[in-house]
LUMSETI-428622 format. One line per 3 residues: number of its first residue (from 0); their letters; for each residue x, z, y of C-alpha. Coordinates in Angstrom, 3 decimals. Layout:
NUM	a	X/Z/Y  ...
//
This chain:
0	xxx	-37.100/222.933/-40.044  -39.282/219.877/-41.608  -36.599/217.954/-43.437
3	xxx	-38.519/214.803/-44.826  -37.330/216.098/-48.072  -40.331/214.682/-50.274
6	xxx	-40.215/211.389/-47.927  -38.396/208.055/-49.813  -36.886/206.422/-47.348
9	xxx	-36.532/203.203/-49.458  -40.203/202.091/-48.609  -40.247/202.563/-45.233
12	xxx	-39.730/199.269/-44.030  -42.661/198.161/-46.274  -45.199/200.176/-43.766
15	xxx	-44.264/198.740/-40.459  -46.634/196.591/-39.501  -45.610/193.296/-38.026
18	xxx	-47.052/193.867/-34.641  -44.920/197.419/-34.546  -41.735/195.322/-35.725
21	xxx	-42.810/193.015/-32.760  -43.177/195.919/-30.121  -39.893/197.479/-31.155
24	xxx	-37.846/193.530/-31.034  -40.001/193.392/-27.073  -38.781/196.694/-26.328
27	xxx	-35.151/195.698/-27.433  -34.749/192.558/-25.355  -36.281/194.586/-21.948
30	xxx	-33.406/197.323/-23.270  -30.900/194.969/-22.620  -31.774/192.884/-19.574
33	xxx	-31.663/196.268/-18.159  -28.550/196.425/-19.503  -27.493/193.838/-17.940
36	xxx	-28.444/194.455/-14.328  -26.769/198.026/-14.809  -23.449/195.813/-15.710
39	xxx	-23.863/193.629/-12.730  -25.013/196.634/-10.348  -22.070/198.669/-11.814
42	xxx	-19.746/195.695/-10.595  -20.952/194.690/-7.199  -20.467/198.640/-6.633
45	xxx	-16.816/198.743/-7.939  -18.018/201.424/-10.128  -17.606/203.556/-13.770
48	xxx	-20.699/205.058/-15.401  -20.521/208.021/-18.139  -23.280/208.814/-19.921
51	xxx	-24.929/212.125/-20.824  -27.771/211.433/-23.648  -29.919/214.031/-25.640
54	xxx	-32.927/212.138/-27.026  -31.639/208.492/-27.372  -28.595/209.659/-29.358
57	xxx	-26.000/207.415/-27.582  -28.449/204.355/-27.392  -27.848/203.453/-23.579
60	xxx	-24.116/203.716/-23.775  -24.611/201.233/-27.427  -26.901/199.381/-25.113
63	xxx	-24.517/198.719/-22.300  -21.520/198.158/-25.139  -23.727/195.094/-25.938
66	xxx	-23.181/193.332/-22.400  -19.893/191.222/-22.222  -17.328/192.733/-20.057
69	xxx	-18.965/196.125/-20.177  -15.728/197.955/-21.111  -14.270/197.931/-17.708
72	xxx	-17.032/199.553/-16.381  -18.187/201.819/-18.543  -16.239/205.057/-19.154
75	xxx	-17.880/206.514/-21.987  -20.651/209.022/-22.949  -21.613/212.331/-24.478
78	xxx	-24.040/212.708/-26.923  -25.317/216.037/-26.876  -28.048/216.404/-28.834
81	xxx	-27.880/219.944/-29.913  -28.584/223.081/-26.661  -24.955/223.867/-27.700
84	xxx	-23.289/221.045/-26.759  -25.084/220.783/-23.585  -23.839/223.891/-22.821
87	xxx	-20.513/223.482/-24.631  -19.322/220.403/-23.009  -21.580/219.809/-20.011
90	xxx	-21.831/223.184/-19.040  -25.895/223.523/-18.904  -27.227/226.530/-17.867
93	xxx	-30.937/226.413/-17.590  -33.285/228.425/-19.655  -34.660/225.677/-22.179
96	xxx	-33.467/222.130/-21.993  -36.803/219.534/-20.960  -36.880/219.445/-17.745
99	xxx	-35.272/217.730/-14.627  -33.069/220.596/-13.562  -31.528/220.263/-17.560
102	xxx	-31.093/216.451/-16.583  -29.415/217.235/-13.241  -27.015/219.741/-14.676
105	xxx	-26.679/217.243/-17.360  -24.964/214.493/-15.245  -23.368/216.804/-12.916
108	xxx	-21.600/217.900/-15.990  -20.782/214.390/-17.615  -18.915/213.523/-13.623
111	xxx	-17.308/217.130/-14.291  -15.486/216.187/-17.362  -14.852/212.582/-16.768
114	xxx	-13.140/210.597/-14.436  -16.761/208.251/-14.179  -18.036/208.006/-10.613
117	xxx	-21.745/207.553/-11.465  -23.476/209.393/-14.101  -26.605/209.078/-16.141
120	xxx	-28.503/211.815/-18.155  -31.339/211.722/-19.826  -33.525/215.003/-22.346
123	xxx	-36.394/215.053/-23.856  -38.873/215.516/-26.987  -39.472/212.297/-28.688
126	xxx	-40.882/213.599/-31.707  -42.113/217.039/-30.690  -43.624/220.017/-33.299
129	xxx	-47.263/219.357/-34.458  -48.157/222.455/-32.160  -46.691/221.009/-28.622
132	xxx	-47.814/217.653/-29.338  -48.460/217.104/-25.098  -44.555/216.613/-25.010
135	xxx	-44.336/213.564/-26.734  -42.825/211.048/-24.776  -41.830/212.757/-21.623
138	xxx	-38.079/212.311/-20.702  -36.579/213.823/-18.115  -33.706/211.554/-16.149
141	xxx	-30.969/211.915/-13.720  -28.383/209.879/-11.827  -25.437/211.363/-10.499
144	xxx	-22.897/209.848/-8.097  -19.171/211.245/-7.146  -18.570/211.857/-3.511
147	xxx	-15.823/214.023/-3.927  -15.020/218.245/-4.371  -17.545/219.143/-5.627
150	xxx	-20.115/216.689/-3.292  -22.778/214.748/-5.659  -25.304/212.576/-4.533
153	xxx	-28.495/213.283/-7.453  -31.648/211.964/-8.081  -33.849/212.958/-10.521
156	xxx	-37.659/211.798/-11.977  -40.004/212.434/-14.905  -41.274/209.746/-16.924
159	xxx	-44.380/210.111/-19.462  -43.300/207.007/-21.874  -46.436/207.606/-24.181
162	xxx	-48.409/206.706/-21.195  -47.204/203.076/-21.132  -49.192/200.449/-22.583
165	xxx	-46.558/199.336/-25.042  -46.352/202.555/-26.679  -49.746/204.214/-25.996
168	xxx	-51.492/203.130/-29.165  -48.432/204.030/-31.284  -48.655/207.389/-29.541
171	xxx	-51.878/207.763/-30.136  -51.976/206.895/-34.039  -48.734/209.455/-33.934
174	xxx	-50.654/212.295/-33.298  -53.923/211.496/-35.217  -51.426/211.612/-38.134
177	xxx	-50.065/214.993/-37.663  -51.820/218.071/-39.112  -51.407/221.489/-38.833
180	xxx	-47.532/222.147/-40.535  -46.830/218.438/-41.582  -45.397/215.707/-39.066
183	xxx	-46.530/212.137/-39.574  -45.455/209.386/-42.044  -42.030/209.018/-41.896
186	xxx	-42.178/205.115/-41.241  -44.721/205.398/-38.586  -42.383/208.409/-37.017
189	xxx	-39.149/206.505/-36.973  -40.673/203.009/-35.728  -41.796/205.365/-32.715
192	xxx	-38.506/207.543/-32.307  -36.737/203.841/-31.604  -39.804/202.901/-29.812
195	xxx	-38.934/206.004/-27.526  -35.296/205.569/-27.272  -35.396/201.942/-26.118
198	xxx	-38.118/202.412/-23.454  -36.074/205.435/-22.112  -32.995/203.513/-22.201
201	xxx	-35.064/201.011/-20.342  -35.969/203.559/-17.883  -33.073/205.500/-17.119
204	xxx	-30.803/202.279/-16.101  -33.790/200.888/-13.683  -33.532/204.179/-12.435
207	xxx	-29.806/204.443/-11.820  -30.129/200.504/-10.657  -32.359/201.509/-8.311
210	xxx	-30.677/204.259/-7.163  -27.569/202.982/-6.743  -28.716/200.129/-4.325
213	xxx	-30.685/203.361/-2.478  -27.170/204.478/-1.704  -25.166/201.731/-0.729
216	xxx	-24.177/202.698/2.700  -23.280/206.171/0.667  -20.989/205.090/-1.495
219	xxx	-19.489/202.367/1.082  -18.395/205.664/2.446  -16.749/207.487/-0.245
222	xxx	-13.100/207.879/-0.060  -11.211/207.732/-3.292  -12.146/210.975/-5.186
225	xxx	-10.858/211.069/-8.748  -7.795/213.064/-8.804  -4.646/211.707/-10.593
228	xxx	-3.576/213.299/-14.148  -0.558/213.564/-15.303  -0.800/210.674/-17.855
231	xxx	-0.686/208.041/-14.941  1.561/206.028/-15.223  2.592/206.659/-18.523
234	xxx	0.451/203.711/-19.652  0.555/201.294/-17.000  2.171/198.619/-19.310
237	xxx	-1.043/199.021/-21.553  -3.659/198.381/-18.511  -4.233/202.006/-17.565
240	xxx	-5.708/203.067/-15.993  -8.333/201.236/-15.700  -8.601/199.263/-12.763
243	xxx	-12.147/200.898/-11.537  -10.349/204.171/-12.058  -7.460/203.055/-10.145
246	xxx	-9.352/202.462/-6.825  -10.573/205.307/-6.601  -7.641/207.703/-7.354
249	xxx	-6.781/209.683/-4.445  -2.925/208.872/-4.524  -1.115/205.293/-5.795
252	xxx	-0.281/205.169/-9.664  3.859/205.032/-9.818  3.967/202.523/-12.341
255	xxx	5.824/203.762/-15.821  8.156/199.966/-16.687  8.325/199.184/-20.395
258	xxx	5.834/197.159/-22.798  2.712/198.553/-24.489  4.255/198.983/-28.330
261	xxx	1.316/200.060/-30.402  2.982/202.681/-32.885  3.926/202.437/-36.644
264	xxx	1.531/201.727/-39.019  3.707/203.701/-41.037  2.664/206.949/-41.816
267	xxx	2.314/209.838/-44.371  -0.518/212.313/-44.381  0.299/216.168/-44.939
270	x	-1.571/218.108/-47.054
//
């Protein structure tokens, strides 16, 4: 494992070039007027999104966290960047993890353990070894939607991100810089790890966007899914749950009367 440990990470602002520091601000602002259309999409729908992200590192659910009024539609995310944890917590199964079965299994797994009704996952190789250099830039994504059981709606695509004409030249000058047991500058490889994460960001809430206006008659026929826990109620005072969450529980919430008291700030730690 390469561990940049003869790389001083003090300088590396002074080697991005302006018109990389330009790319990355372009690829920012696209970021989050997709951001916003997911917000607005996620609303007209009524619904909750979770996320499931390997390769941007929790930079789409950040992303989203950015739009005003986000909170009530977003349920949360799992960052899973190690196999394990997609195995651990999202229960992957395939053999390797880049490829659009991983991504399926991905969201599947995010609805599993949630109580989201859409789902968005996304793997992939941003900065791959010098010796599978083709990878670079290819990001697998899915979109998952609740119907109920065990029912999902899925869709699923490929995207080759290196092959966009934003990020193409940056790529390129990527891979001219590797040799045979070294990876490239460390400046030059972070500047196009974020360059990466944004466009996929980018990509993978178009594609849930778009997917999620494929299946409006679909979802105009689910019938309340989620499954009440045993904590409902409890909180009702305190907003929860949620009001997304609430229309689509399967059985009313018997409201638990009282105020929402935060506890004590008072409190000893035990050794």
């Amino acid at each position: 494992m390469y561990c940049f440990a003869d790389k001083d990470i003090s300088s590396y602002m002074d080697n991005v070039t302006v018109s990389q520091a330009q790319l990355v601000l372009e690829l920012e602002k696209e970021a989050l007027s997709q951001a916003l259309k997911t917000k607005q999409t996620l609303c007209q729908f009524g619904l909750n999104l979770v996320t499931a992200e390997s390769l941007t590192s929790g930079m789409i659910a950040s992303t989203l966290t950015s739009i005003p009024g986000m909170g009530g539609h977003l349920y949360g995310g799992f960052v899973v960047y190690d196999t394990d944890a997609k195995r651990k917590w999202l229960e992957v199964q395939t053999k390797g993890v880049y490829s659009r079965e991983t991504a399926r299994e991905m969201a599947i797994g995010a609805l599993n353990n949630s109580r989201a009704m859409v789902s968005v996952a996304v793997t992939g190789n941003a900065m791959p070894t010098p010796d599978n250099l083709d990878m670079q830039g290819v990001v697998d994504i899915a979109v998952c939607l609740r119907v109920g059981g065990d029912k999902h709606h899925r869709k699923s695509k490929r995207v080759s991100l290196c092959k966009m004409s934003k990020l193409s030249d940056m790529c390129q000058l990527w891979k001219e810089s590797q040799n045979q047991n070294m990876y490239a500058p460390l400046h030059l490889t972070q500047i196009l790890l974020k360059g990466i994460r944004l466009a996929t960001t980018t990509s993978a809430l178009a594609f849930l966007v778009d997917s999620l206006n494929k299946w409006k008659e679909k979802i105009n026929q689910i019938s309340k899914p989620l499954k009440l826990e045993k904590y409902d109620g409890t909180f009702s005072a305190c907003g929860e749950p949620s009001k997304v969450i609430r229309n689509w529980l399967d059985r009313d919430v018997t409201d638990d009367s009282g105020d929402c008291k935060e506890g004590s700030n008072e409190f000893s730690d035990e050794n």
